[in-house]
C-alpha positions, 0 to 999 in steps of 0.5 A, a space after each residue: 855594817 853601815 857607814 855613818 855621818 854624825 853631825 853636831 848641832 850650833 855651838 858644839 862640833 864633832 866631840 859631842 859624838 865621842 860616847 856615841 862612836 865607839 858604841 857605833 864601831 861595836 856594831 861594825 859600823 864606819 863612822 865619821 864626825 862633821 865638823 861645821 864652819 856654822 857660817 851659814 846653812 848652805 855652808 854647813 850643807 856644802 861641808 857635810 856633803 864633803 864628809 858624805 863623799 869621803 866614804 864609798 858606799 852608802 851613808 846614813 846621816 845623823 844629826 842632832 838640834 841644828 844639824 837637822 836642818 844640815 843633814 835634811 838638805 846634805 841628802 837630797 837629790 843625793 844618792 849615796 845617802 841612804 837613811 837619816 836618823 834626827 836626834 832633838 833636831 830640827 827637820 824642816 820643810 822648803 821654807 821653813 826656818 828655826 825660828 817659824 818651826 819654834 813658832 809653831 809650839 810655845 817658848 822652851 824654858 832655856 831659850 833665854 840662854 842662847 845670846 845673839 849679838 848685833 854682828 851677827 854670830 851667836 853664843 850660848 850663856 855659859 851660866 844657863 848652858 846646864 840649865 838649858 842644854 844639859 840638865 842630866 849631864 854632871 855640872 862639870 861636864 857641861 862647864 866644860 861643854 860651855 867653855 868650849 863651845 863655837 859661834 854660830 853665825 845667826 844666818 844659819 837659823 834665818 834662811 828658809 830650807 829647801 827641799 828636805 830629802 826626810 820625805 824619800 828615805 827610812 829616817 828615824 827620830 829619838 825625841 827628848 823628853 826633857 828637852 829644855 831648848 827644842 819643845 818635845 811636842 814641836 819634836 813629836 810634831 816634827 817625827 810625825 810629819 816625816 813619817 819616822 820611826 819615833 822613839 823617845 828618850 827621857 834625856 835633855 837637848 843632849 841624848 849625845 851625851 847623856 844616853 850614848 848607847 841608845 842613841 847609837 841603837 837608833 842609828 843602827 836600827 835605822 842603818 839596817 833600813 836603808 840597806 
């Protein structure tokens, strides 16, 4: 049994996990979902450390697209945490942001969807949202997704990481292959250098969603590493 802190990527919030929870708590496992404010990457640190917190024991951090970058500064120089598992995520290194690791491979098809506007917050177009987000997902559902969705303050993307805690801990990364909005090479990339245990899923930029009990597989294979 592992206590877990799930954490969700731009525009979504904590319900992205709810297929993933109850495979979770079949397993035994203790589970927590952040809810990020998304007003900047300190910020969304800062909120994610509180959830770590709130359990006793050790914790494994998950983190899906942005919540990546999230959980890799939640767990430095942070003892409770012990394995990170990253879902289509983003694992940077001190310096970098989103937009130089997304330099680093060719322009993902849905990239137009995601719309940023000049005061500073961030959206996706709910036209191209199962486009570019969530093609194996029904249509209505990702209507739905859409409908829902938060901002994002731009700033969360733009700040330069600090150091990563992906270099001292067992971390584990599910790589979707149909991804739309992460390149999966940039993805593959991104597990090889962090040394992870790599796996990869024929899903789109939503394994969440679309294939919960592998992904919660990932998490518990991961959870017993750390122990």
């Amino acid at each position: 049994m592992a206590e877990i802190v799930l954490v969700h990527g731009a525009w979504g919030d904590g319900s992205v996990w709810l297929g993933v929870i109850p495979a979770l708590h079949r397993q035994g496992h203790r589970v927590r979902a952040a809810n990020l404010p998304m007003t900047s990457l300190a910020d969304d640190i800062a909120e994610v450390r509180r959830e770590i917190a709130a359990f006793d024991g050790p914790v494994v951090l998950a983190g899906h697209s942005y919540g990546g970058a999230v959980i890799s500064g939640a767990a430095k120089d942070n003892p409770q945490v012990s394995a990170l598992a990253y879902f289509a995520a983003y694992v940077p290194d001190e310096g970098e942001n989103v937009p130089s690791l997304n330099g680093k491979f060719p322009a993902s098809p849905g990239n137009d969807a995601m719309v940023f506007r000049e005061d500073g917050w961030s959206s996706i177009d709910p036209d191209r949202f199962h486009y570019a987000f969530a093609a194996d997902v029904a249509p209505e559902r990702a209507a739905a997704l859409a409908s829902v969705q938060r901002r994002a303050r731009a700033e969360c993307f733009a700040v330069p990481a600090g150091p990563g805690a992906w270099r001292d801990l067992p971390t584990a990364y599910a790589v979707s292959t149909e991804d739309r909005i992460l390149h999966p090479d940039l993805q593959r990339w991104l597990a090889e250098r962090a040394g992870a245990d790599c796996v990869e899923l024929t899903a789109s930029h939503y394994p969440l969603l679309s294939q919960p009990e592998a992904v919660a597989a990932v998490i518990d294979k991961v959870a017993a590493r750390g122990k």
